[in-house]
DSSP file (Angstrom, degrees, kcal/mol; ACC not computed):
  #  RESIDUE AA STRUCTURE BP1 BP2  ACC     N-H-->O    O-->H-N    N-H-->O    O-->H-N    TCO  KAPPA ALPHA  PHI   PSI    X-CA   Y-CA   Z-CA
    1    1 A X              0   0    0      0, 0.0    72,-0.6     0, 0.0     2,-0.3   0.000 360.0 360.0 360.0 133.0  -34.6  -69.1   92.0
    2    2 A X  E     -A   72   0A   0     70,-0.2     2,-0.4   132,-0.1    70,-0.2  -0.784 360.0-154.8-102.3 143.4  -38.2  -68.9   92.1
    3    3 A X  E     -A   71   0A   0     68,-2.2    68,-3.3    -2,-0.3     2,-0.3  -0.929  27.5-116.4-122.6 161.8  -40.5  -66.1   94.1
    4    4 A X  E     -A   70   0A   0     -2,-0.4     2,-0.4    66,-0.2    45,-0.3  -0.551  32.3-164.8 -93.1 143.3  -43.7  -66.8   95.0
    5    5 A X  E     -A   69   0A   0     64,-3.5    64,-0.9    -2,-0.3     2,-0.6  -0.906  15.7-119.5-136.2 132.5  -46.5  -64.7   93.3
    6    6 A X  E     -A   68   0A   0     -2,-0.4    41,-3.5    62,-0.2     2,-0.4  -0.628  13.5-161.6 -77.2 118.4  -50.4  -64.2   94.3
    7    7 A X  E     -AB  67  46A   0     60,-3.1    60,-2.2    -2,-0.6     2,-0.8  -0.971   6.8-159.9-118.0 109.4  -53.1  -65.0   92.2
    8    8 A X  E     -A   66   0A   0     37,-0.9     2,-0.3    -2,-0.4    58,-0.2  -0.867  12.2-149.7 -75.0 101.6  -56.3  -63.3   93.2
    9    9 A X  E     -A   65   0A   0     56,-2.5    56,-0.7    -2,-0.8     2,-0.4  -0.626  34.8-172.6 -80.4 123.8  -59.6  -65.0   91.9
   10   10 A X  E     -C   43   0A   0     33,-2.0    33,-2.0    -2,-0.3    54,-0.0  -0.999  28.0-119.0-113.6 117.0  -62.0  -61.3   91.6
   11   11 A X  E     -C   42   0A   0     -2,-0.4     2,-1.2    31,-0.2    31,-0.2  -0.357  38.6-103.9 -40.0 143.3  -65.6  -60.9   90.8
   12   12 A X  S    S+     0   0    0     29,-0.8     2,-0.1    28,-0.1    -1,-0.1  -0.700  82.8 120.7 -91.0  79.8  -66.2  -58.7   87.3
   13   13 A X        -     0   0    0     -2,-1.2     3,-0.5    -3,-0.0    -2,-0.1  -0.443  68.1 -89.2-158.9 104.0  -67.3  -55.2   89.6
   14   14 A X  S    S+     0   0    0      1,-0.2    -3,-0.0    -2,-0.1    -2,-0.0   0.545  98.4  10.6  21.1 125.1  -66.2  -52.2   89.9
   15   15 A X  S    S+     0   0    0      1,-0.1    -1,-0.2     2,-0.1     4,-0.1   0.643  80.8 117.4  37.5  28.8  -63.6  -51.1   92.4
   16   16 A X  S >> S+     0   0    0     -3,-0.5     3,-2.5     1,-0.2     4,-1.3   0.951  72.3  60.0 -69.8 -65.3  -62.6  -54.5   93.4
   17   17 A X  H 3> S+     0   0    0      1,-0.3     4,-1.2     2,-0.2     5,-0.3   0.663 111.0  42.7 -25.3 -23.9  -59.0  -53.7   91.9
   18   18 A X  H 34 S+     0   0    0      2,-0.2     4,-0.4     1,-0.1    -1,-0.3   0.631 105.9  55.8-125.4   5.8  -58.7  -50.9   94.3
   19   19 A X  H <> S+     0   0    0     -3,-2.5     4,-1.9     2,-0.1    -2,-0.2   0.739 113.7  44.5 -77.0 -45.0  -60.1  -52.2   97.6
   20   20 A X  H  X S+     0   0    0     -4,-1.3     4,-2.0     2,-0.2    -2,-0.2   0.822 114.6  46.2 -93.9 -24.2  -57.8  -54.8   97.4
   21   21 A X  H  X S+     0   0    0     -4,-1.2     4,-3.4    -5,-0.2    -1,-0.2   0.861 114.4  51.2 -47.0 -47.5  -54.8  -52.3   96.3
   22   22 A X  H >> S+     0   0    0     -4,-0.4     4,-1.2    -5,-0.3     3,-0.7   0.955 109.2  54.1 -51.1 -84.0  -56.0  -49.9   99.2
   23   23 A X  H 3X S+     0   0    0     -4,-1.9     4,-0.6     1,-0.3    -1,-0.2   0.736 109.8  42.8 -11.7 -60.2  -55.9  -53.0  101.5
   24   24 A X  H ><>S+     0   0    0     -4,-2.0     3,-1.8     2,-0.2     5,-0.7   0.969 107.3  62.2 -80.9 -36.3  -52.5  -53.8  100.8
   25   25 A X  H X<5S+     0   0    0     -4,-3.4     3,-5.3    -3,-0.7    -2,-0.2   0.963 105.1  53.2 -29.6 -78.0  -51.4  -50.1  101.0
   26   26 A X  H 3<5S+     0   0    0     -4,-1.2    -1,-0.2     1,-0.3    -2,-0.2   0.418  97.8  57.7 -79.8  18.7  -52.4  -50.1  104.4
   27   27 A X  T <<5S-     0   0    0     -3,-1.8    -1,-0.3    -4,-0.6    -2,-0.2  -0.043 116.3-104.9-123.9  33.0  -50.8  -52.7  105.6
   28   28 A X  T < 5 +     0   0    0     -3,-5.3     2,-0.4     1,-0.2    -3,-0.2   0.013  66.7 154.7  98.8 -46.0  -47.8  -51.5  104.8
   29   29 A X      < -     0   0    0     -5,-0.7    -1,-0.2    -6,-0.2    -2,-0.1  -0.267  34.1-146.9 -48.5  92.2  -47.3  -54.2  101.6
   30   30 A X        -     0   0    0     -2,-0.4    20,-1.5     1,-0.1     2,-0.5  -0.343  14.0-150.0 -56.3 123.8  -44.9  -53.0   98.7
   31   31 A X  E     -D   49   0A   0     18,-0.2    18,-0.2     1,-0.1     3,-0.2  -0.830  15.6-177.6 -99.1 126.6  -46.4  -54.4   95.2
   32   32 A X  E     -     0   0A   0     16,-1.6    72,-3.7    -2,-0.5    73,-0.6   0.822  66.6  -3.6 -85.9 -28.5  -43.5  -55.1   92.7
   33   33 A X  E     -D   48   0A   0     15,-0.9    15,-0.8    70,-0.2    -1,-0.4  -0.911  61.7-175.0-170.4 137.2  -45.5  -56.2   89.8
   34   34 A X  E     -D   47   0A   0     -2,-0.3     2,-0.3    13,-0.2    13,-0.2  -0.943   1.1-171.7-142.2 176.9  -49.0  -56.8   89.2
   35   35 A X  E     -D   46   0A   0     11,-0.7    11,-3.1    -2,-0.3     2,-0.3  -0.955  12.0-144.6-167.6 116.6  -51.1  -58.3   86.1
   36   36 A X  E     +D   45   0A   0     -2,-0.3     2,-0.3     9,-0.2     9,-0.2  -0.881  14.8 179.1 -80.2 129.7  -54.8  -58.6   85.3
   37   37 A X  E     +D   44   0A   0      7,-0.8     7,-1.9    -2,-0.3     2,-0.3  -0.874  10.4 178.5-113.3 121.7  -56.4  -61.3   83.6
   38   38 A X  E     +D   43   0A   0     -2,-0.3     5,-0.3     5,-0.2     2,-0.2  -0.734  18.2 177.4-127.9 149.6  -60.1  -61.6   82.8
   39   39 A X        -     0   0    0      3,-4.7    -2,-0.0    -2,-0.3     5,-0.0  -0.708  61.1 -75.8-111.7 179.3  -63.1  -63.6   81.2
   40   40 A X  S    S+     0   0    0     -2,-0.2    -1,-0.1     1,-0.2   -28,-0.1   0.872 126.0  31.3   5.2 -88.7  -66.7  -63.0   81.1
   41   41 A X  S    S+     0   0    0     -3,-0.1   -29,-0.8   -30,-0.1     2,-0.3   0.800 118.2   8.5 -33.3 -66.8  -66.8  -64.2   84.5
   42   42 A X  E     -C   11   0A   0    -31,-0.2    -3,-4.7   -30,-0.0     2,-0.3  -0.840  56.3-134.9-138.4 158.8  -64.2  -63.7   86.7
   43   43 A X  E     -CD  10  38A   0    -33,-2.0   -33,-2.0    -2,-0.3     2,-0.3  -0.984  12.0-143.3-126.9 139.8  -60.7  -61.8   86.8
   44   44 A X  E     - D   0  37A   0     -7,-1.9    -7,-0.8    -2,-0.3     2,-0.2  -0.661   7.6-157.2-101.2 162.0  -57.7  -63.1   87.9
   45   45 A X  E     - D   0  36A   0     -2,-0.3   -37,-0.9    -9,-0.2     2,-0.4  -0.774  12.0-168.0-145.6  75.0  -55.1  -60.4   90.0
   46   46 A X  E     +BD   7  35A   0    -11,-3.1   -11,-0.7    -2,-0.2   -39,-0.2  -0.643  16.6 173.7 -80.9 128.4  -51.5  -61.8   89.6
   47   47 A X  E     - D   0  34A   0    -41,-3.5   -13,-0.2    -2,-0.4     2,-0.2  -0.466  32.8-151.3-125.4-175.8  -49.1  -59.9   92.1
   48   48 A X  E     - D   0  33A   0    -15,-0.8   -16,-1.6    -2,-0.2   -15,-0.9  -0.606  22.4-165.8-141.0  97.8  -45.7  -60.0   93.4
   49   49 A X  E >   - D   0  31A   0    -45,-0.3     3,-0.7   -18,-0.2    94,-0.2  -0.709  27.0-135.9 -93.5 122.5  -45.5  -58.7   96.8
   50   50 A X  T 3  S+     0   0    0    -20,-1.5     2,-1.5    -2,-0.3    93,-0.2   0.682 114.7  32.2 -60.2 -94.3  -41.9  -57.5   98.8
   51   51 A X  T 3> S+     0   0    0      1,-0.2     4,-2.8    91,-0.1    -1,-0.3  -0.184  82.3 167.9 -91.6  84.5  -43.6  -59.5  101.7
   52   52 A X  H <>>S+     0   0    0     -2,-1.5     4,-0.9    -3,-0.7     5,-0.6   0.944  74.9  46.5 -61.4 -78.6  -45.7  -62.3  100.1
   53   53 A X  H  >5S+     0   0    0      1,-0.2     4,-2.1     2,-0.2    -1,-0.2   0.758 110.2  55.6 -24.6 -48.1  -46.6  -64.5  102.8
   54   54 A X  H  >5S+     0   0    0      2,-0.1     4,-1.4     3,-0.1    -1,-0.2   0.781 111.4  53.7 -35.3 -53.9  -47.6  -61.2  105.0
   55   55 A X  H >X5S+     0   0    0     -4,-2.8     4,-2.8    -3,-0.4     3,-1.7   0.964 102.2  51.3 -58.6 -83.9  -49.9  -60.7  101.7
   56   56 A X  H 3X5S+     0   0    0     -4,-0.9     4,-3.7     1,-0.2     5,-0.2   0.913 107.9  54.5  -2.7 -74.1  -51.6  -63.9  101.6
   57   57 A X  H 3X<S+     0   0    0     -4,-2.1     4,-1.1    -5,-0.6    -1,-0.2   0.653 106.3  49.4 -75.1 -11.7  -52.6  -63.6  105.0
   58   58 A X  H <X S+     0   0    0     -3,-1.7     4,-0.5    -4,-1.4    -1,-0.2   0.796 108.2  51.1 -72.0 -38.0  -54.1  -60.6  104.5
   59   59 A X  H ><>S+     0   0    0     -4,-2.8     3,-1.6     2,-0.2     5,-1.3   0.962 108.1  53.1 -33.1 -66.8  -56.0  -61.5  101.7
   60   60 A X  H ><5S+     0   0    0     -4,-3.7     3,-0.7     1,-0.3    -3,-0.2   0.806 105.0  58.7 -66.3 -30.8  -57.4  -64.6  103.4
   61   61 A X  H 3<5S+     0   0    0     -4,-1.1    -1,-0.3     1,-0.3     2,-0.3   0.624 106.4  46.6 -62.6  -7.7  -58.5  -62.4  106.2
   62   62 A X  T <<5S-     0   0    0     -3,-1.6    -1,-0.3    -4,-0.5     2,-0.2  -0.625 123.5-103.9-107.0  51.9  -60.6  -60.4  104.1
   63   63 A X  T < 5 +     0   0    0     -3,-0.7    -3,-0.2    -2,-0.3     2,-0.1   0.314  65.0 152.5  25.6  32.8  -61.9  -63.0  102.6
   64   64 A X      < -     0   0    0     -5,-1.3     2,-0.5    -2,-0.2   -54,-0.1  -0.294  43.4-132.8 -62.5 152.9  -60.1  -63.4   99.0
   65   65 A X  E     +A    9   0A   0    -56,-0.7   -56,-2.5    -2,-0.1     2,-0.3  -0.993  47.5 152.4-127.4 126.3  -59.9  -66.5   97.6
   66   66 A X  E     -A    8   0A   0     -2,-0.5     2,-0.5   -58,-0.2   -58,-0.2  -0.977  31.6-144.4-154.0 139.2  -56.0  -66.8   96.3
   67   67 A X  E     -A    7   0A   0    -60,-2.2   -60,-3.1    -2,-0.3     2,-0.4  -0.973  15.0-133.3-132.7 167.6  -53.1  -69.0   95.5
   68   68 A X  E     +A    6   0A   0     -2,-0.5     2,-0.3   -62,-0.2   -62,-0.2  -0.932  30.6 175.5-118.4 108.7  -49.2  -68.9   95.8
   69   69 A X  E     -A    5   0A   0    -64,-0.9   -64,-3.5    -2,-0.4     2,-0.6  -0.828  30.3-125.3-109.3 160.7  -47.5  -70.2   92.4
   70   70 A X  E     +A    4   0A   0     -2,-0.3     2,-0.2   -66,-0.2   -66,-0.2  -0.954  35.9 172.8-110.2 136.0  -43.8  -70.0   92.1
   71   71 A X  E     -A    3   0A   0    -68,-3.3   -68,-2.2    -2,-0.6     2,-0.3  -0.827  24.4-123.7-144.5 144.8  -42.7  -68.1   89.1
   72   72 A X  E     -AE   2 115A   0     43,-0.9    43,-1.3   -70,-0.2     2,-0.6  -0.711  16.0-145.8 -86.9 155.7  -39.2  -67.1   88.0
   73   73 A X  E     -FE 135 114A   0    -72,-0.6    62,-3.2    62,-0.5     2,-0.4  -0.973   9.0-162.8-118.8 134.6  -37.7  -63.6   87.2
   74   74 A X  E     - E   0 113A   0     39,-3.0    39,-1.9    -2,-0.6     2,-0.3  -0.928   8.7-145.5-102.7 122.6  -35.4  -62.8   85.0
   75   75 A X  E     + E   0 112A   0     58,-0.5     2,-0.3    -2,-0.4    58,-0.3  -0.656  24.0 168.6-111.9 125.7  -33.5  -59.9   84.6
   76   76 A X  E     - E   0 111A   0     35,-2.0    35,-2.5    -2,-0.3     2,-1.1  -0.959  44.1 -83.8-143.4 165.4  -32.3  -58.4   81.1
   77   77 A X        -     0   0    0     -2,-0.3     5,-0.3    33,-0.2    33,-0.3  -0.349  38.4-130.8 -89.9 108.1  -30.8  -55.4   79.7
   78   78 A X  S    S+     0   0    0     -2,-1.1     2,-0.2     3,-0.1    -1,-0.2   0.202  71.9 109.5 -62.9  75.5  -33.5  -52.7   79.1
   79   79 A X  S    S-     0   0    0     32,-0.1     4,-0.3     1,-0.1     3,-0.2  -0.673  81.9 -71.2-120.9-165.4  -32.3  -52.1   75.6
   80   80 A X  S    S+     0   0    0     -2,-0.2     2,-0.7     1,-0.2    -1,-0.1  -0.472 115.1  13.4 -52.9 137.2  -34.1  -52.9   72.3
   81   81 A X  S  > S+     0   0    0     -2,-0.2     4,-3.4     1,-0.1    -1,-0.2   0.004  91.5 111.9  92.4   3.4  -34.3  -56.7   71.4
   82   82 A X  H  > S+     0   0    0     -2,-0.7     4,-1.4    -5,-0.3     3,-0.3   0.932  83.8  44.0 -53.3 -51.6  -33.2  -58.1   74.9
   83   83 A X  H  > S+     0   0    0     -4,-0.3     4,-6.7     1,-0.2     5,-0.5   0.883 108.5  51.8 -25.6 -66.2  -36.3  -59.5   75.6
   84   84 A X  H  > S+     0   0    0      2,-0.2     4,-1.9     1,-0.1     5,-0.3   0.987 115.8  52.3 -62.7 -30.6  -36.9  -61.1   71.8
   85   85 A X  H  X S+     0   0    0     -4,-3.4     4,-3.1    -3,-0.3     3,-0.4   0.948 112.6  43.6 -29.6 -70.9  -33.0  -62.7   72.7
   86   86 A X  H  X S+     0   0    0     -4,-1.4     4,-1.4     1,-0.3    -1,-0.2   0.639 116.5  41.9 -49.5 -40.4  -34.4  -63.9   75.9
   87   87 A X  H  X S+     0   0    0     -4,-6.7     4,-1.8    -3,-0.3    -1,-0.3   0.739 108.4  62.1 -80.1 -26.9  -37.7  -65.3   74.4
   88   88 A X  H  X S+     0   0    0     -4,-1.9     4,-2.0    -5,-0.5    -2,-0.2   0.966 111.8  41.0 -76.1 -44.2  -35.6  -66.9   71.1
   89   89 A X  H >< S+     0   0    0     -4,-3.1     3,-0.6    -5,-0.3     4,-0.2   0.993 108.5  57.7 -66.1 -59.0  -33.7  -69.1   73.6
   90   90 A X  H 3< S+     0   0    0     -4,-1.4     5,-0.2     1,-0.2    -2,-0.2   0.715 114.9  41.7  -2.7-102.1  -37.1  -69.8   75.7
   91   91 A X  H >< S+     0   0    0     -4,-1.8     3,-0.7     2,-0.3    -2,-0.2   0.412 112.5  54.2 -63.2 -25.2  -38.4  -71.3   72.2
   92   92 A X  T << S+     0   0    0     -4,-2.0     2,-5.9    -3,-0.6     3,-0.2   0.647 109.9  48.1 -67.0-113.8  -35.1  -73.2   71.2
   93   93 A X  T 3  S-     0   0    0      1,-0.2    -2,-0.3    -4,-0.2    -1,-0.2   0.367 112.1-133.1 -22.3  -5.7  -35.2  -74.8   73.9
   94   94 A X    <   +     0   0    0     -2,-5.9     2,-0.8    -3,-0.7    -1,-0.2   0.897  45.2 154.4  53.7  45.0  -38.3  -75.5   73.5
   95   95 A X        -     0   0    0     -3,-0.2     2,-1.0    -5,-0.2    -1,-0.2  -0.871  39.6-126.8-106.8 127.4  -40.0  -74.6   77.0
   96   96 A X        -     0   0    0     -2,-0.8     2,-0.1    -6,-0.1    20,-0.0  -0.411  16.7-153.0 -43.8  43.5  -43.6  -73.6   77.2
   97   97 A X        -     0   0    0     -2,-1.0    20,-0.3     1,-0.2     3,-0.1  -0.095   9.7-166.9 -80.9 124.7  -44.4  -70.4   78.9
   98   98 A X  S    S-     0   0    0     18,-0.9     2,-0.3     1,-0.2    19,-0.2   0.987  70.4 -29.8 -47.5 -72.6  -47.8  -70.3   80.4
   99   99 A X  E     -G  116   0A   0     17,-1.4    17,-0.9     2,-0.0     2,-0.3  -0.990  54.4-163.4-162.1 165.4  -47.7  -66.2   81.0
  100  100 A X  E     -G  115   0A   0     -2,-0.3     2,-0.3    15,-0.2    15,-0.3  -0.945   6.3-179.3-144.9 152.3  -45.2  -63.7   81.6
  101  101 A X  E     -G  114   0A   0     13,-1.3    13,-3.3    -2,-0.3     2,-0.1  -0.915  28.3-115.8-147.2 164.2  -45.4  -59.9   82.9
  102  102 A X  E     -G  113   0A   0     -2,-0.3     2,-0.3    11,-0.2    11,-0.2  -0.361  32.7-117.3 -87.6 161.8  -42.5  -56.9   83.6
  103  103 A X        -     0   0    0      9,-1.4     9,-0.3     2,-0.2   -70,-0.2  -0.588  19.4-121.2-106.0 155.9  -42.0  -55.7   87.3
  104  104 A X  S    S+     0   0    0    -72,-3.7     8,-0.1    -2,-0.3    -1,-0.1   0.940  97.8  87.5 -88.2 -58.7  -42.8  -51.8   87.8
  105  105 A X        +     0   0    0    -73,-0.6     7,-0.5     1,-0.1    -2,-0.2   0.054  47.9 172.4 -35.1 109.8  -38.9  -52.0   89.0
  106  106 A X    >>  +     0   0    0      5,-0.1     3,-1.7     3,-0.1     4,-0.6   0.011  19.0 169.0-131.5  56.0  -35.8  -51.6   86.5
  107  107 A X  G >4 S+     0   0    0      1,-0.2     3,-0.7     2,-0.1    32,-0.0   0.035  70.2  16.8 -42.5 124.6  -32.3  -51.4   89.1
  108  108 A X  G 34 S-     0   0    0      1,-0.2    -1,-0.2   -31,-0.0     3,-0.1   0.841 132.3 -65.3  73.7  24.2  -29.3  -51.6   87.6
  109  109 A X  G <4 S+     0   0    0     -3,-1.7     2,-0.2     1,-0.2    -1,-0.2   0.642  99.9 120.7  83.7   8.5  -30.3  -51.0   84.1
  110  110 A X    <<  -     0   0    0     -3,-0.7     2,-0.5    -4,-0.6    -1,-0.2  -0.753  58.5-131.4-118.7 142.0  -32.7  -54.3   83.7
  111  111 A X  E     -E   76   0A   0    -35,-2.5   -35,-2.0    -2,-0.2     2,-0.6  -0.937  26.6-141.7 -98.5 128.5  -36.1  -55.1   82.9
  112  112 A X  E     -E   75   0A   0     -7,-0.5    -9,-1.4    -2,-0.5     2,-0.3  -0.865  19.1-160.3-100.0 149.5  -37.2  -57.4   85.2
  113  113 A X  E     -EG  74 102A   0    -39,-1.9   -39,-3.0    -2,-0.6     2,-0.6  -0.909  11.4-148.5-114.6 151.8  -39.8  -60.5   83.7
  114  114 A X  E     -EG  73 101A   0    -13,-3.3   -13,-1.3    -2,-0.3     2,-0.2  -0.909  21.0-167.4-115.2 122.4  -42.0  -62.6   85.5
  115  115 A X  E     -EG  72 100A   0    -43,-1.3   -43,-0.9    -2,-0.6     2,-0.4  -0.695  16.8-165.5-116.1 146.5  -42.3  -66.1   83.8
  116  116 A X  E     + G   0  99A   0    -17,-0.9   -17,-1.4    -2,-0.2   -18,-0.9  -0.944  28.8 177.5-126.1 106.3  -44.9  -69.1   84.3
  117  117 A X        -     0   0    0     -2,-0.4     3,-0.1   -20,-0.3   -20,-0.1  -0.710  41.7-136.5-109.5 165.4  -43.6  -72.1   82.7
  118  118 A X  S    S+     0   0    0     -2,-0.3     2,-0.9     1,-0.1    -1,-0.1   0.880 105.1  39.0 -67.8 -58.0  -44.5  -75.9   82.2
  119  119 A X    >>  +     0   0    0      1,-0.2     3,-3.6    -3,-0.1     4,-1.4  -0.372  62.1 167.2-117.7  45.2  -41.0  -76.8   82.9
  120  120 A X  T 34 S+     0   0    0     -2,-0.9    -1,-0.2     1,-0.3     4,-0.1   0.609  85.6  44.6 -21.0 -34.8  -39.2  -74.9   85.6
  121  121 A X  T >> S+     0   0    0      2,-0.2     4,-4.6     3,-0.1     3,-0.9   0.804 117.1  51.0 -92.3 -35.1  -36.1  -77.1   86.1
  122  122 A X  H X> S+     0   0    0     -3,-3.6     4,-1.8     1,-0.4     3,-0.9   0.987 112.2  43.3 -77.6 -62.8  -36.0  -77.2   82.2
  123  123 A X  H 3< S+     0   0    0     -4,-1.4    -1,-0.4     1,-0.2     4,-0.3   0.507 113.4  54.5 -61.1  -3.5  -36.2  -73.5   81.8
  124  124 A X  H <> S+     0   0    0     -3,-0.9     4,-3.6    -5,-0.3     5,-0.3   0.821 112.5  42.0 -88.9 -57.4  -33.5  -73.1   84.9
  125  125 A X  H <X S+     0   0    0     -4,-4.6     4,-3.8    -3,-0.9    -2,-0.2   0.974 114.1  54.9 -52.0 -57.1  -31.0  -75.3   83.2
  126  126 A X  H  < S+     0   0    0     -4,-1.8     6,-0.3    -5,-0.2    -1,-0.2   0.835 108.8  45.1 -33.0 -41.8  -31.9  -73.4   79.8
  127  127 A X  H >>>S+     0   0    0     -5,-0.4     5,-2.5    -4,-0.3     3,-1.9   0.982 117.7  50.9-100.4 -56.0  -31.2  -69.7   81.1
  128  128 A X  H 3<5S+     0   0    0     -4,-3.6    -1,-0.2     1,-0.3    -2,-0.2   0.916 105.0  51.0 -54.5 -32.8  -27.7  -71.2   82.8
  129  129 A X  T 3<5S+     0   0    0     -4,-3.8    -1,-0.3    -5,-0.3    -2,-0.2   0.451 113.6  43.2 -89.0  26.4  -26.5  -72.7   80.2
  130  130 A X  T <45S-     0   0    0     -3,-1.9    -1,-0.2     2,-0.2    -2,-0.2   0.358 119.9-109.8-132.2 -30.9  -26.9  -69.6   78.2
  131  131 A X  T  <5S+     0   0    0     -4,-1.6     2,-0.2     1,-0.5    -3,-0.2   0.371  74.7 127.2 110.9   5.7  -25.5  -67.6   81.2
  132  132 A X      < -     0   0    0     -5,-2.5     2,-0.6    -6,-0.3    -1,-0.5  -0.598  43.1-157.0 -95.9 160.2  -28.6  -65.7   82.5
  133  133 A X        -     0   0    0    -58,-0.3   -58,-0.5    -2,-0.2     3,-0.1  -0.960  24.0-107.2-127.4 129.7  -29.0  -66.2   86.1
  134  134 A X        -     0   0    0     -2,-0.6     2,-0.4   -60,-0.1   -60,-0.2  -0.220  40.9-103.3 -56.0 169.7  -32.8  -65.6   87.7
  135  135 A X  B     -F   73   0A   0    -62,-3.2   -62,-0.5  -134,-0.2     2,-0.4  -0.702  40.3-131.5-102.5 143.8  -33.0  -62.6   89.7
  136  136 A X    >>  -     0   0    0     -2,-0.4     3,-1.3   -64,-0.1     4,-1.1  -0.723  29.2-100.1 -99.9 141.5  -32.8  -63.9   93.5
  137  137 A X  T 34>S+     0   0    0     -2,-0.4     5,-3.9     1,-0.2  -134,-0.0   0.466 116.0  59.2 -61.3 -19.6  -35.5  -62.5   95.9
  138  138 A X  T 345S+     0   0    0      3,-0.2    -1,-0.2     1,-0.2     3,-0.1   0.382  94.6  56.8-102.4   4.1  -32.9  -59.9   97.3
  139  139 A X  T <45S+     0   0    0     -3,-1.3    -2,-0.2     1,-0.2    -1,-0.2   0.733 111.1  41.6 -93.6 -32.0  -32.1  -58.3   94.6
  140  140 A X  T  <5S-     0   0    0     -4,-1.1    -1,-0.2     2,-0.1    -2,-0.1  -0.019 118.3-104.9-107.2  46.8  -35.6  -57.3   93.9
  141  141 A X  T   5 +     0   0    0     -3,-0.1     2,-0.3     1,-0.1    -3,-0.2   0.535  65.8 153.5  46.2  29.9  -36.4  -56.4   97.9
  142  142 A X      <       0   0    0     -5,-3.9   -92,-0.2     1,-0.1    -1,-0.1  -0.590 360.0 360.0 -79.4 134.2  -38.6  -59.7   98.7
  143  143 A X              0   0    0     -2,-0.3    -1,-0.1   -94,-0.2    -5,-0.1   0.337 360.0 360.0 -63.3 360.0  -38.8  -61.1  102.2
């Protein structure tokens, strides 16, 4: 199961991160996870929002420039070495992951991760036939 996550293209200036935090604060918009990435240039703002769509469209009215990828999460058990488990099957399997970040949330005893792959279907199959199941959009409070 995939949720959709917001990537916010940011100018390199000061208090842009918190205008656009602010923004979503007052309109109400739970963030689940967010992620910076930056060059020289430009910064990227990756988010996961309980109402994404509702997000989006506030962005584009304030004149953000943004896209909606679909990314998986996976849920594992927040002890010591789930994660390298989780990643040694990734890399047997031989799937690609683009970028990955944790969710500020951890219900039920889980770290959740947020995955960018090459190979969605491949990594889907991968994580069933291993017996992990993606975290479904209602389990982590997404519209």
């Amino acid at each position: 199961m995939n949720v959709n996550q917001i990537s916010v293209f940011l100018e390199n200036r000061t208090g842009q991160l918190a205008e656009i935090t602010h923004l979503l604060a007052d309109n109400g918009i739970d963030l689940r996870a967010i992620s910076i990435a930056e060059t020289a240039d430009y910064g990227i703002l990756r988010i996961i929002a309980d109402d994404a769509e509702r997000a989006a469209s506030i962005l584009l009215a304030h004149g953000n420039i943004l896209t909606m990828t679909p990314v998986m999460v996976v849920g594992v058990p927040d002890e010591p070495s789930s994660l390298s488990k989780l990643l040694a099957i990734i890399a047997e399997g031989e799937i690609g992951i683009e970028y990955m970040y944790s969710l500020f949330t951890h219900p039920n005893g889980k770290a959740y991760m947020v995955f960018r792959v090459a190979d969605e279907a491949g990594l889907a199959a991968l994580l069933e036939a291993n017996g992990i199941a993606p975290v479904d959009k209602a389990e982590l409070g997404l519209k």
